[in-house]
N, C-alpha and C positions, 0 to 999 in steps of 0.2 A: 363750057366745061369739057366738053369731046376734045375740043380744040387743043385746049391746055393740055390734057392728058396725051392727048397726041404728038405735042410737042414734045414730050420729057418723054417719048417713048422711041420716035424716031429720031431722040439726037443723044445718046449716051453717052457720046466720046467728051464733050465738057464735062461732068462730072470724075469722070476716070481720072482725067489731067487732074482736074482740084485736087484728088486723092496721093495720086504719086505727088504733085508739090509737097503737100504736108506730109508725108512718109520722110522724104528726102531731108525737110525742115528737121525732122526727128532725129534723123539719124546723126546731121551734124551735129544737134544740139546733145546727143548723147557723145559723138566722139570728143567737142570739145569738152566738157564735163571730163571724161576720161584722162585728157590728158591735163587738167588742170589738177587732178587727185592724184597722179601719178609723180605730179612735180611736187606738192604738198607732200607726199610721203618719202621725196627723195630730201627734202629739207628738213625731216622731223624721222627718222628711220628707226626711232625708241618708243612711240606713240603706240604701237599695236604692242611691243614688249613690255614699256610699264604697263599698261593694263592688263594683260597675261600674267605679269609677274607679279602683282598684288594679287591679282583673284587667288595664285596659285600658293602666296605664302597664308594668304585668308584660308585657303580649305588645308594648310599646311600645320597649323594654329590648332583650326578645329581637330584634327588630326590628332592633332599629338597631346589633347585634353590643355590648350593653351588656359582654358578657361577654370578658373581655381576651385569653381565647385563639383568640375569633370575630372581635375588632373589628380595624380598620385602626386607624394613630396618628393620623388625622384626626377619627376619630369619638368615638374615647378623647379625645381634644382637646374635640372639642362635649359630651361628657357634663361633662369638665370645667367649663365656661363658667357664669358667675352663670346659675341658673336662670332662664330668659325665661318670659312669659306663653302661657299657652296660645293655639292659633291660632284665631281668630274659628269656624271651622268647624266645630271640637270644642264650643263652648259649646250646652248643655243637649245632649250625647249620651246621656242616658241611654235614649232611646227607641228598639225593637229592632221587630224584623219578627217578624212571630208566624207566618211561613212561614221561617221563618231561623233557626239555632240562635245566631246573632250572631256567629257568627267572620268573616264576610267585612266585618264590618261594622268589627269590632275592629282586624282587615288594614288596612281602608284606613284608619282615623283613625289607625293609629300610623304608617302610609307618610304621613301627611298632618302629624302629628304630628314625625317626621322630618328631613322636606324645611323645613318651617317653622324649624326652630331652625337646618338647614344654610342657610336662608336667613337667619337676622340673624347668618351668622359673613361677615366681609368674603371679598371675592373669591379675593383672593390662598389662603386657607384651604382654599378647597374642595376637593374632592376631585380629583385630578388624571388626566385618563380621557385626556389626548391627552401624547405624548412628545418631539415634535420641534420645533427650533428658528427660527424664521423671521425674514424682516423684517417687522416691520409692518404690517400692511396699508396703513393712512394714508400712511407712507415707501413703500410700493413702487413709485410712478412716480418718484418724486426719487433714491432712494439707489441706487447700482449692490451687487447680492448681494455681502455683505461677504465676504471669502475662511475667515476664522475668526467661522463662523455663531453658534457659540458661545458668544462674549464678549461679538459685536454683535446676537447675534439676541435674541427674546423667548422664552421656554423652556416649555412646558408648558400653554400658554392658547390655545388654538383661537379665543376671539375675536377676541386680539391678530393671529392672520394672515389672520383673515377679514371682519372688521369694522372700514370704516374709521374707525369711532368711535373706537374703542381709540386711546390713554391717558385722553381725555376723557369724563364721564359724561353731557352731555347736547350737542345740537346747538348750543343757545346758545354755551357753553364754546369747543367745536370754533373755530367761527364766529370767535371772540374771540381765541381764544388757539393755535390751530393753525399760524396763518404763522410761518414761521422767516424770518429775516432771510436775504435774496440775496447772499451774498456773493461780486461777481465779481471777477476779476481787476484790475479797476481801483479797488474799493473796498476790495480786499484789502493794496494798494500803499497809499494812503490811509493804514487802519488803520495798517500797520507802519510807517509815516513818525512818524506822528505820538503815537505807542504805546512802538515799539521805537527808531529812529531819533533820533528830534528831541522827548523829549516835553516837554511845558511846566514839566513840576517834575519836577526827579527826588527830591527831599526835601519831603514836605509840609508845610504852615506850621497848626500843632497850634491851631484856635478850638474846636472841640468841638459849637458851636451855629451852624446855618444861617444866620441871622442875613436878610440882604435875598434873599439867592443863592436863597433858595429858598422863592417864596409856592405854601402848599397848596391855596390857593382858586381861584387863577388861571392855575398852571401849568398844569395837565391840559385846560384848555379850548384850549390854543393849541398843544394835541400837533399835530407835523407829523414825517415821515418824511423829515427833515434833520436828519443827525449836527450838523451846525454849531449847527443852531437849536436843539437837546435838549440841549448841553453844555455853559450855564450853567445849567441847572436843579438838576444835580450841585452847584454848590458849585466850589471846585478842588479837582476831584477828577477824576481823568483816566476819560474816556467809557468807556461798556458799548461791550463786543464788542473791549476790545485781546485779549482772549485768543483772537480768532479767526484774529489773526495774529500770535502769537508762546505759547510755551511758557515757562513759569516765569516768568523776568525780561520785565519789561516788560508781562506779562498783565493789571495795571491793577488795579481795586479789586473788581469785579464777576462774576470766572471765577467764585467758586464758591457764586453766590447761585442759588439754587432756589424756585420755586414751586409753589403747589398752587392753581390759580385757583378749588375747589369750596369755600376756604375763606376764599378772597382770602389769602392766608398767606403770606409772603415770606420765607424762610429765608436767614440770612447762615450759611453755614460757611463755617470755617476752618480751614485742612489742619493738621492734629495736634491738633484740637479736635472727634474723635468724629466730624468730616463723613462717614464712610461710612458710617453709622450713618442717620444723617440723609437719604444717598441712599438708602439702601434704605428707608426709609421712605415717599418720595416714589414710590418705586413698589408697595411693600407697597398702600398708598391706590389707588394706581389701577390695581390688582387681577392684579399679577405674578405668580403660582403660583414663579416662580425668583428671588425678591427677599433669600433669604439669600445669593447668588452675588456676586462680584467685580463689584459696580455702574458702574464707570466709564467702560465702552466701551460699555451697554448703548444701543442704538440713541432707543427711546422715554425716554432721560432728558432728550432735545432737547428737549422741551417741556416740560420743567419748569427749562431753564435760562437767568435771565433776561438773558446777555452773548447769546446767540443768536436771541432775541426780535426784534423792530423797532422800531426807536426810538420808535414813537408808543406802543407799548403798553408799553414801559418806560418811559417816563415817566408814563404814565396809573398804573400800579403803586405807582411810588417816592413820585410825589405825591397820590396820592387818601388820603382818610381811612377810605376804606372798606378797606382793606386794611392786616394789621395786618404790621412787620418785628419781627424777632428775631435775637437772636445769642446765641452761648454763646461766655464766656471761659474760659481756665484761666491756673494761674499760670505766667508766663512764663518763669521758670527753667527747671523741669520742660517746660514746651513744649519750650525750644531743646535740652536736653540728648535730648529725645525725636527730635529731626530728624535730631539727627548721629547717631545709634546706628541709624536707620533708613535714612537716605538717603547717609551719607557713611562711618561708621564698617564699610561691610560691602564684601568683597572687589570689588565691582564698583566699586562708589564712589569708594574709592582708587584702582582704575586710572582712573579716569578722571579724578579730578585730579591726579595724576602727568601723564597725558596732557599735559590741559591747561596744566599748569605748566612742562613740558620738564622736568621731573626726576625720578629715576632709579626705577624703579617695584618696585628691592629696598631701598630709604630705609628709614628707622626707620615710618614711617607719617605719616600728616596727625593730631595727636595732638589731644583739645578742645578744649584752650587755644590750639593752633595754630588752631584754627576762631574759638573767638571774638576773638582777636588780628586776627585778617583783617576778620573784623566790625567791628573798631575802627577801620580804615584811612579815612584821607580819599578820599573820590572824585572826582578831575580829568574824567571821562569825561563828555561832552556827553548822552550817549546811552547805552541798554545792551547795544550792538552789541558782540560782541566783538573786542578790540581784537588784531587777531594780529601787533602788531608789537611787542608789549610782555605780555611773558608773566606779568609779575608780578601782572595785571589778571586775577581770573577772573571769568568774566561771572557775577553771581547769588551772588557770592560776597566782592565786597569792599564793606566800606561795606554802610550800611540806607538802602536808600530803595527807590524805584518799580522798579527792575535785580534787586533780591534777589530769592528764589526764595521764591513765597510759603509755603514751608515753615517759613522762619524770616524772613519781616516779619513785623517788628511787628502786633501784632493788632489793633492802632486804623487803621490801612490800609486794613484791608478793610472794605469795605460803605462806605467814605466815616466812619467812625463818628469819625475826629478831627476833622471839619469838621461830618457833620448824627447827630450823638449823640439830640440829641433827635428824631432821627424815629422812632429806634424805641420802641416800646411795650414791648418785652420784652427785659432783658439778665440772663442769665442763667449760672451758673460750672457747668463742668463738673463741681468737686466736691459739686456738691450734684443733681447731677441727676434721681435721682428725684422729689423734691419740686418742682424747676424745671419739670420735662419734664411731669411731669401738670397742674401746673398753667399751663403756657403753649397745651397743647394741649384744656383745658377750657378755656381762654377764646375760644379758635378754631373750638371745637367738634369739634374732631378726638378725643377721648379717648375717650370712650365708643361711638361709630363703629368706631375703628381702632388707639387707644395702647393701650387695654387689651387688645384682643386679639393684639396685636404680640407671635413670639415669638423669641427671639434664635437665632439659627445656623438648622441646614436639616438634609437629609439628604443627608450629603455619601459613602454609601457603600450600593451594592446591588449584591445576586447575588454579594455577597464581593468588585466589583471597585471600588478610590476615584470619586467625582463626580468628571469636572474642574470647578475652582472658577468656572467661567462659568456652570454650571449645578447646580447644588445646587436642591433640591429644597426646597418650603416646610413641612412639616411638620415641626413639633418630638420632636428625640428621647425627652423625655418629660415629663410635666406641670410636672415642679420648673422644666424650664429658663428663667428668666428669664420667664416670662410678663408682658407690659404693656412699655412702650418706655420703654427706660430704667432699667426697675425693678429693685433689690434682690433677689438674690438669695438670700431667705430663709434657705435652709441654708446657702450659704457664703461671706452676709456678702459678697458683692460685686456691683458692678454690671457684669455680666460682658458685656462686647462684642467679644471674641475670635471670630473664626468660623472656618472652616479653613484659610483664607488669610491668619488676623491678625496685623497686625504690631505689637502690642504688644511694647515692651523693658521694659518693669517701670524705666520714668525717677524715675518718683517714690521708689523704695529706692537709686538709685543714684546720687542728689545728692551723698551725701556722699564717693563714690568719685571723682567728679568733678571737682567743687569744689572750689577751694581758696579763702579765704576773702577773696583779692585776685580772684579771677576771679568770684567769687559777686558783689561789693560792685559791679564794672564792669557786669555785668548789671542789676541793682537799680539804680543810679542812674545812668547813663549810657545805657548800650544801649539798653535797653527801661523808660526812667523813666515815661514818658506811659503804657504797659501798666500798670506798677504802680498809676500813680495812679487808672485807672480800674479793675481787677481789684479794689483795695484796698476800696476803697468799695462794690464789690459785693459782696465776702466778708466785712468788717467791718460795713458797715451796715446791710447785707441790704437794697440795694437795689437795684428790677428797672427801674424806669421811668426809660427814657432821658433824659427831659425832667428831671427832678428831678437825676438826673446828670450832665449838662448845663451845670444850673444850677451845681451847686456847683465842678464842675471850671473851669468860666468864671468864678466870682465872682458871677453871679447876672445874667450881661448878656445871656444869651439872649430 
C-alpha cells in the first residue's frame, strides 16, 4: 500500500501528459465544430433573421392590440390594409446589444413599426384622441360660432380647431385657394338680380361643345376679379356664385361643383347623383375624423366649393389644362322618380305644396304624374321669383329650366355640360361606379392616397346612446363594410351608400309602380331627351371623354 502510494507520488509527469493530450483533444474538437457552424451560416445567412423577424412581428401584433378582443376598430382596420413596406428604420435590425436581452429593442421597433403603417392610413382614419366640435381655425375670425356647433362645426380633429392650415395640406394651397369670395350686400343684390330676378336664359340653348365661348389657352391669363369680365368665359351659361343668392330655383349651374386643389380635381355633382357621397369624400381627403356625418352644413366644405370661390380663381379652375373636371350621370327616369319620393312625396312636402298652391292640405295628395304633368307646363314667367298673384305658378316646380329646383333639372344643366361637354375629361354613370370611381380617381391620383382606403358609414352609436348624424364618427363598423369609395360590396352584392341619415327610396324597383307607359314615353323623349342622349352614350358606348362625346352629340363640329 506504501509502495503504491509512493509510486503515484514520485512519478507525476504521466499524469500531466494524459491531461494536456485531452485538453488539446478539446480544443480541436471545439475548433472544428467552429468552423463547421460558421460554413452552415454562410450557406443559410437568413436562419438567425427569420427568426428575429417573426419574434419581432409576434411582439409587433401584440403591440399594436393585433388580437380583436385588445384592439380598437381603427387598428383592426390598419391590420386589415394591403400590407405596406417595412419602415426605413427597421431595415437590417437584426443587430442586438449584448448588454440587453433585446426586448427594449423589440418594444421600440414594433412602437415604430406601428406608428408607420398608422402613418400611410389617411388622416381622417386615425385614431380619434380629441371629442369636441369646433369652428375652424382658418374661419374663426370671419364666421360668428354657429349656434348648432354640430352640423357646422369640424368634429373630432384637434388640428381642424387649432391649425389655421386645416382644410389645406400645404401653405402654397392655403395661399391659392383659401379666399372665399366677399359677398356684400351690394353684390348680393347683383347676384339675385341677375340670377333669380332677370336672368338672361331661363331655358338653355343645347350646343354641347364650347365652341369660340371658351379659349383654354388664353382665358386664364386675363383672370380678373369682375363678375362681368369672367362671364363669357362660361359659355351661356349663367355665372358661379347664383347659389349665393338664392336656394333651389335660380342657383345657376355651379352650386354643387367641389374641388380638391391637392389634385387640381374639379368635381361636378348632381343632387340625386350620389353628391353626398362625393362631399364626404372631399372632406375624408383633407383629413375629417367626422366625414361619415350629414356633410352639407359642414363649415370647412367652403373651400372646396367652387360657386364660393373668386372669380379669378374660378376661372383659372374651369379653364387651365392642368386641372382635370368630372361628373357622374344616372339614368334620368330613375333620377326624377328618386326626387319626388324624397323631396315631395313625404308628409312635409305636400304641405308645403298645398301651401303653396292655396289648396286644401286633406286633397287626395300631389300624385307623380301630377308632378311630371307640372313639369310639362309652358313657362310665361320672366324670372324665378315667385309669383304670389297667381298661384298656379309654383316656383321650382313648373316647367324645366334655370327656376327648377336642381333636384330634378335636367342633368346637362349642371356644370355648363350642354354648352362646354368637352371640357370635361371624365363622364362617368352612376351605375357603373365602382369601375368609374376607381378609375377616375387613379387618374387624379387620388386612389391609392385616399379611394381605397375610403370606408362607407361611421360610427353612429356609443355608450348605448345614437350619434347625432352631424357627428358620427370615422371608423368603420367592420372590415366587410364597403372598404374603397364607391366599391362593391363583396358579400352583398351592392354598392352600399346608405349611411344613418340616408335617404335612399329604392327608385330604381319602383319604376314600374310609377310609370305608366304614357308618362315613361314623356320623360324619355320630351322632358329629359337631351339627358337621354348623353346618358345613352355613356351606358351603351362606354364612353367617358367628354370631348369624343361632344363630338358625336354635335355631329362632329366641336
Amino acid at each position: 500500500m506504501a509502495s503504491s502510494t509512493s509510486s503515484a507520488i514520485n512519478h507525476p509527469s504521466n499524469g500531466s501528459q494524459t491531461s494536456s493530450a485531452l485538453a488539446k483533444r478539446i480544443l480541436l474538437s471545439c475548433w472544428l465544430l467552429s468552423i463547421t457552424y460558421i460554413w452552415i451560416a454562410s450557406e443559410d445567412s437568413s436562419f438567425d433573421t427569420i427568426d428575429h423577424e417573426w419574434m419581432l412581428d409576434e411582439q409587433s401584433r401584440i403591440e399594436e392590440g393585433y388580437h380583436h378582443h385588445r384592439a380598437d376598430p381603427l387598428d383592426r382596420h390598419a391590420n386589415l390594409l394591403q400590407e405596406e413596406e417595412r419602415p426605413p428604420e427597421m431595415e437590417g435590425s437584426n443587430d442586438t446589444n449584448d448588454d440587453d436581452d433585446g426586448s427594449s429593442a423589440d418594444s421600440t421597433k414594433a412602437t415604430t413599426a406601428h406608428t408607420y403603417k398608422l402613418s400611410k392610413i389617411p388622416e381622417a382614419l386615425r385614431p380619434i384622441t380629441y371629442n369636441e366640435c369646433c369652428v375652424p381655425a382658418i374661419q374663426i375670425d370671419t364666421h360668428p360660432t354657429p349656434k348648432d356647433m354640430q352640423c357646422f362645426g369640424t368634429c373630432y380633429n384637434e388640428r381642424a380647431c387649432s391649425d389655421p392650415l386645416y382644410p389645406f395640406e400645404t401653405v402654397e394651397l392655403k395661399e391659392k385657394y383659401g379666399h372665399l369670395r366677399n359677398v356684400t350686400s351690394l353684390t348680393f343684390k347683383e347676384l339675385k338680380d341677375r340670377c333669380v330676378l332677370h336672368p338672361p336664359w331661363l331655358v338653355p340653348n343645347v350646343t354641347w361643345c364650347s365652341h369660340s365661348d371658351l379659349d383654354l389657352t388664353s382665358a386664364s391669363s386675363a383672370a380678373q376679379d369682375d363678375d362681368e369680365a369672367t362671364a363669357s368665359v362660361y359659355g351661356h351659361v349663367p355665372e358661379p356664385g347664383c347659389s349665393l343668392a338664392s336656394n333651389g330655383g335660380g342657383s345657376g349651374a355651379w352650386q354643387h361643383v367641389f374641388i380638391l386643389p391637392s389634385a387640381k380635381f374639379a368635381f361636378c355633382g348632381i343632387p340625386k347623383v350620389g353628391i353626398t357621397q362625393w362631399i364626404q369624400f372631399s372632406r375624408f381627403v383633407a383629413g375629417a375624423k367626422d366625414y361619415p356625418s350629414l356633410p352639407h352644413y359642414k363649415m370647412d366644405n367652403d373651400f372646396f366649393r367652387f360657386d364660393k370661390l373668386t372669380p379669378s380663381v374660378q376661372e383659372e379652375i374651369f379653364t387651365s389644362k392642368e386641372w382635370t373636371w368630372a361628373v357622374f350621370l344616372r339614368e334620368p327616369a330613375e333620377r326624377l322618380l328618386s326626387a319626388y319620393l324624397d323631396k315631395i312625396a313625404s308628409v312635409s312636402g305636400q304641405e308645403k305644396i298645398f301651401d303653396a298652391l292655396g289648396t286644401n292640405a286633406t286633397a287626395a295628395g300631389f300624385t307623380f304624374d301630377d308632378f311630371v304633368q307640372r313639369l310639362d307646363m309652358e313657362v310665361n314667367e320672366t324670372g324665378c321669383k315667385v309669383n304670389k298673384n297667381d298661384r298656379s305658378v309654383l316656383n321650382g316646380m313648373t316647367g324645366l329650366g334655370w327656376c327648377s329646383d336642381p333636384h330634378w333639372r335636367p342633368q346637362i344643366m349642371s356644370c355648363g355640360l350642354f354648352a362646354n361637354l368637352d371640357r370635361f375629361q371624365f363622364v362617368g354613370d352612376i351605375n357603373n361606379a365602382p369601375e368609374h370611381t376607381k378609375q377616375l380617381l387613379d387618374s387624379v391620383g387620388l386612389w391609392e392616397s385616399h379611394g381605397k382606403h375610403f370606408i362607407n358609414g361611421g360610427v353612429d352609436k356609443e355608450a348605448g346612446h345614437k350619434l347625432h348624424m352631424c357627428r358620427l364618427k370615422s371608423y368603420p363598423h367592420n372590415h366587410t363594410e364597403h372598404v374603397g369609395f364607391q366599391q362593391k360590396d363583396e358579400e352583398r352584392n351592392a354598392t352600399a351608400a346608405n349611411t344613418a341619415y340616408g335617404h335612399s327610396k329604392n327608385s330604381k324597383d319602383a319604376l314600374d309602380k310609377y310609370y305608366t307607359p304614357e308618362l315613361l314615353k314623356l320623360v324619355r323623349e320630351k322632358l329629359y331627351a337631351d339627358d337621354y342622349r348623353l346618358y345613352n352614350l355613356v351606358r351603351e358606348k362606354k364612353l367617358t371623354d367628354g370631348k369624343q362625346l361632344a363630338m358625336q352629340l354635335s355631329g362632329g363640329t366641336c
